[in-house]
N, C-alpha and C positions, 0 to 999 in steps of 0.2 A: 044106369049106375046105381047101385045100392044103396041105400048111406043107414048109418050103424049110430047106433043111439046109446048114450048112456042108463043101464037100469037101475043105477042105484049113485046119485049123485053127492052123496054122505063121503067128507074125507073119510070118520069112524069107521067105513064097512073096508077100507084096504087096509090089508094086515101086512103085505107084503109087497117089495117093486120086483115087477121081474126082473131076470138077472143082465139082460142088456142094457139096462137102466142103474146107474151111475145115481147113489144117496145123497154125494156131494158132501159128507160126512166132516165134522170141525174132531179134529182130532188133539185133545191140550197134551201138550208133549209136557210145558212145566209154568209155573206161576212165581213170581218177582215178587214183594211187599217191600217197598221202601221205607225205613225210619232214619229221615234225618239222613240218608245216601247221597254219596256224593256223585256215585254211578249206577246203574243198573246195566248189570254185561250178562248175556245171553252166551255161552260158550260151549255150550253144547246141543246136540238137537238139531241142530240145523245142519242137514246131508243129504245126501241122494234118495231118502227116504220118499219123501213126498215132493213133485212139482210147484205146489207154491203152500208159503207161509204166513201167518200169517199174524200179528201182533196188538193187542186189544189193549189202547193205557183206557183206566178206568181210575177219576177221582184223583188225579195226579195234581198235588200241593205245595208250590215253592216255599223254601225257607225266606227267601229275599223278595223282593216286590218287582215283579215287572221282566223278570227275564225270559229268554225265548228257553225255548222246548227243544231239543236237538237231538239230531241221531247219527251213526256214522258205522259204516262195515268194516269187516278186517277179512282179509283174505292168509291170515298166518294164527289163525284159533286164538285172535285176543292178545299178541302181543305188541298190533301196532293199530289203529285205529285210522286209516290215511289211506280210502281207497280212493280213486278217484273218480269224479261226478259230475253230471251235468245234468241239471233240474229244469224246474217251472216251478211257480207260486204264483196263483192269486187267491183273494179273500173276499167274502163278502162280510161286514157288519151294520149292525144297528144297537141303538142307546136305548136304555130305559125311558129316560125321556122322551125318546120318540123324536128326535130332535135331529139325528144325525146318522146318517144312513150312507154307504156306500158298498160299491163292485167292482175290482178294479188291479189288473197286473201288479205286484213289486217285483222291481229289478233289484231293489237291496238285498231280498229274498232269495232268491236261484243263485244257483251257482253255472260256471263254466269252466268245465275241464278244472275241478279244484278237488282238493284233499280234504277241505273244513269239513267240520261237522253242519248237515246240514239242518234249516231251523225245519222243524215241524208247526211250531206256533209260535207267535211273537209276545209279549207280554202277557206274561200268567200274572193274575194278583194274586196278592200273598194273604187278603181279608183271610176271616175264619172260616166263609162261605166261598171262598173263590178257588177252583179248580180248571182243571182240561180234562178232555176225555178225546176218544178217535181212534183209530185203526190204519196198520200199515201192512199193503200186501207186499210182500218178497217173493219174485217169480223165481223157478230154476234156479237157484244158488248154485248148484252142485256143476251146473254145463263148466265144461272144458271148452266149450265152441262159440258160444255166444256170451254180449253184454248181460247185465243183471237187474232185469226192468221192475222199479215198485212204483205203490201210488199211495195217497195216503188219503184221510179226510178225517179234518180234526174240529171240533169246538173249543171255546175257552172263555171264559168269562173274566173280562180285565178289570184293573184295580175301580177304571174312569164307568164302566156297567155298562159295556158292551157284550154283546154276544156277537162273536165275531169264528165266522166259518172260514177255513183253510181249505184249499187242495193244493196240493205237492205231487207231482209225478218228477221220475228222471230216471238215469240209471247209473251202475257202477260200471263204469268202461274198462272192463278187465275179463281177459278169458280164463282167469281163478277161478274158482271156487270160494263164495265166501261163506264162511262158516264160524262168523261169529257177528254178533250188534250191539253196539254199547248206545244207550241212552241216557240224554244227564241235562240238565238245565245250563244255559249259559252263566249263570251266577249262583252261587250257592249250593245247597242241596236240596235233592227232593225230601222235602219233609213227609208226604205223606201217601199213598195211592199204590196200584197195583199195575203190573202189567204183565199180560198172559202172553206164553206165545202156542198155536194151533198149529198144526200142521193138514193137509185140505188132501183130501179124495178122491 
């Protein structure tokens, strides 16, 4: 049997993928800047266009101290925010001090078979320096046939100086179409941050 070697192992020297080969391309459909919002709603863009979406918060700043991070779909373009859901969460954190560390399931977190908006992150601080950041993928919105499976993976930096890691999977138990997501903090408003959404290749 042959075997076939590479001659030129520089990513630099490929200019091009062939064409059976899929770029996996981030395509930004639109960009959010919060001031002082008390929502961030996503209401257009999201359609049959692309198989999965996909949503980037960056630097995202509570007005109030310590509320969670939320999100929730709408299957009627935004005028009702109440689909329904059944999740997961766990978290892992650690303290600046070094002092206090854990990994570990919340059940106050998930939802089952609920309408709420679900949390993304638990306690943002409101310091000068305290933000979130993280990403949420949205599979097939547009199917008529199937549920609407996302995942997410979030940081946040709390008032107490944790850094504290989220994962959040679950989905929207509905054969709609959902084509709209509103984002907002359980208390107060976003004072400060962005969030993009991409559509994927």
């Amino acid at each position: 049997m042959a075997l076939l070697f590479a001659k030129n192992n520089s990513l630099s020297a490929v200019t091009a993928l062939p064409t059976s080969i899929s770029g996996g391309a981030l395509n930004l459909i639109s960009t959010q800047t919060a001031s002082s919002s008390s929502t961030i709603s996503f209401t257009s863009g999201i359609d049959s266009t692309y198989k999965e979406y996909i949503f980037k918060f960056i630097d995202l700043h509570p007005s109030s101290n310590d509320p969670n991070f939320t999100f929730n779909g709408s299957s009627d373009s935004g005028s009702n925010y109440n689909v329904t859901k059944t999740t997961s969460f766990f978290h892992a954190y650690h303290d600046e001090a070094d002092s206090n560390t854990s990994l570990g399931y919340d059940t106050s977190s998930d939802l089952a078979q609920s309408t709420d908006f679900q949390i993304i992150h638990q306690g943002v601080g409101n310091n000068n320096d305290n933000c979130s950041v993280g990403f949420l993928h949205l599979f097939n919105p547009s199917s008529t046939t199937f549920v609407k499976h996302f995942i997410i993976r979030s940081n946040r930096l709390s008032s107490g100086g944790f850094s504290v890691d989220t994962y959040v999977a679950g989905y929207f138990n509905t054969t709609s179409a959902i084509d709209a997501v509103q984002f907002k903090f359980s208390s107060g408003n976003i004072d400060s941050g962005t969030i993009k959404l991409y559509g994927v290749t």
